[in-house]
C-alpha positions in Angstrom: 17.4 -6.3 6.8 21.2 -5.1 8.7 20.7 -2.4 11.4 23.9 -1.4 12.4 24.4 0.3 15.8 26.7 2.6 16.9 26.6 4.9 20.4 22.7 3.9 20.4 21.2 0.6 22.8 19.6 -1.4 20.0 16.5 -2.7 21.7 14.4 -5.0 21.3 11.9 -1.9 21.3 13.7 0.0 19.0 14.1 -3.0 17.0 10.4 -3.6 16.4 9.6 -0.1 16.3 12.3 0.2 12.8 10.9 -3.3 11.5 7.2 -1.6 11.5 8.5 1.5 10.2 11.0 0.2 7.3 8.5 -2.7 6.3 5.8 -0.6 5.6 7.9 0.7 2.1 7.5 -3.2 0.8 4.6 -2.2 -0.7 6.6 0.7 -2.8 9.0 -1.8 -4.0 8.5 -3.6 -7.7 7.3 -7.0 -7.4 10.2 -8.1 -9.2 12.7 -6.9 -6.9 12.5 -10.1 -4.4 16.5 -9.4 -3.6 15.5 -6.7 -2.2 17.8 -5.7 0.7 17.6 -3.0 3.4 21.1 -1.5 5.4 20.6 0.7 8.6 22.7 2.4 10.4 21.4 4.0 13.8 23.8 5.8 16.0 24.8 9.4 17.6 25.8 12.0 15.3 28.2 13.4 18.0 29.7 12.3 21.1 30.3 15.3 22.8 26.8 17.5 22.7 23.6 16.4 24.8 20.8 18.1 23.2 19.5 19.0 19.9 19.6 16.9 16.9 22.5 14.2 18.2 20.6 11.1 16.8 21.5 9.9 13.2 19.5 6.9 11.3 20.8 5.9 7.3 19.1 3.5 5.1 20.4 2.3 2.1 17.5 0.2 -0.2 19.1 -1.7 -2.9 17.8 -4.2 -5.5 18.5 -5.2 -9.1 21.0 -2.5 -10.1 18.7 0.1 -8.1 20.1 2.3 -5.0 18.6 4.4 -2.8 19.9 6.1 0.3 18.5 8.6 2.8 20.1 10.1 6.2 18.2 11.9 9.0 19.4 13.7 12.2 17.3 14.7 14.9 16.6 15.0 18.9 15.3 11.1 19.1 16.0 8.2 17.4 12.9 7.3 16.7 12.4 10.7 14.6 15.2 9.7 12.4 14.3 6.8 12.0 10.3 8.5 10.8 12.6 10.9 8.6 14.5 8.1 6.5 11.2 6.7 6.2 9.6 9.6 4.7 12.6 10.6 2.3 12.9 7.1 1.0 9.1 6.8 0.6 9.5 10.3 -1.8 12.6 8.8 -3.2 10.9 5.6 -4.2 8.1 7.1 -5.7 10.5 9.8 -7.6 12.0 7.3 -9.2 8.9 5.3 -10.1 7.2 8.3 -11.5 10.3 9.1 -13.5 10.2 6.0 -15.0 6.7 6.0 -16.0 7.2 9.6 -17.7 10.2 8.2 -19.9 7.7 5.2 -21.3 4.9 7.5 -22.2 7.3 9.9 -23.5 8.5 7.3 -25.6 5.1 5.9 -26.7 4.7 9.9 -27.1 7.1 9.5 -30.2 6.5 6.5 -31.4 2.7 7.8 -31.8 3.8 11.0 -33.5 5.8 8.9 -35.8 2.7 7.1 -36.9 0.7 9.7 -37.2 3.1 11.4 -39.6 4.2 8.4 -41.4 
């Protein structure tokens, strides 16, 4: 796991607190995907406003030949950081799912083949 910083103290708070919320996709990820490699970036979307949603976080998950990215802004850092959580979990399980439907879709046609043969 890389956690980049920029305009944001990385504590050792905040570190914990993004290591308990980002390990808790391993589960999600395929067993055969030991590479598998997490990039963060946590920083402030702007330098110039004080309130509202200033706070970015960014994840990029890749293993294998796999990718996927999410990006959150909001009024803490630690609500970004719950956001990229969320969107990768639903990312991760998109993409699972899809997967799935294109094998029994496939065993769909193979079956009708029999069938008819």
């Amino acid at each position: 796991m890389k956690v980049k910083s920029s305009g944001v103290e990385y504590t050792e708070k905040l570190q914990a607190y993004v290591e308990k919320k980002i390990r808790q996709l391993d589960k999600l990820i395929p067993e055969s995907a030991k590479d598998a490699m997490y990039e963060i970036e946590l920083g402030k979307a702007t330098k110039h406003h004080k309130t509202g949603k200033i706070f970015r976080a960014e994840i990029n998950l890749s293993y294998g030949s796999t990718l996927h990215r999410a990006v959150a802004e909001d009024t803490k850092i630690e609500y970004a950081v719950d956001a990229i959580k969320e969107e990768l979990k639903a990312e991760i399980t998109k993409s699972r799912t899809k997967k799935k439907e294109v094998a029994r879709k496939s065993a769909r046609g193979v079956k009708k083949l029999a069938q008819g043969a």
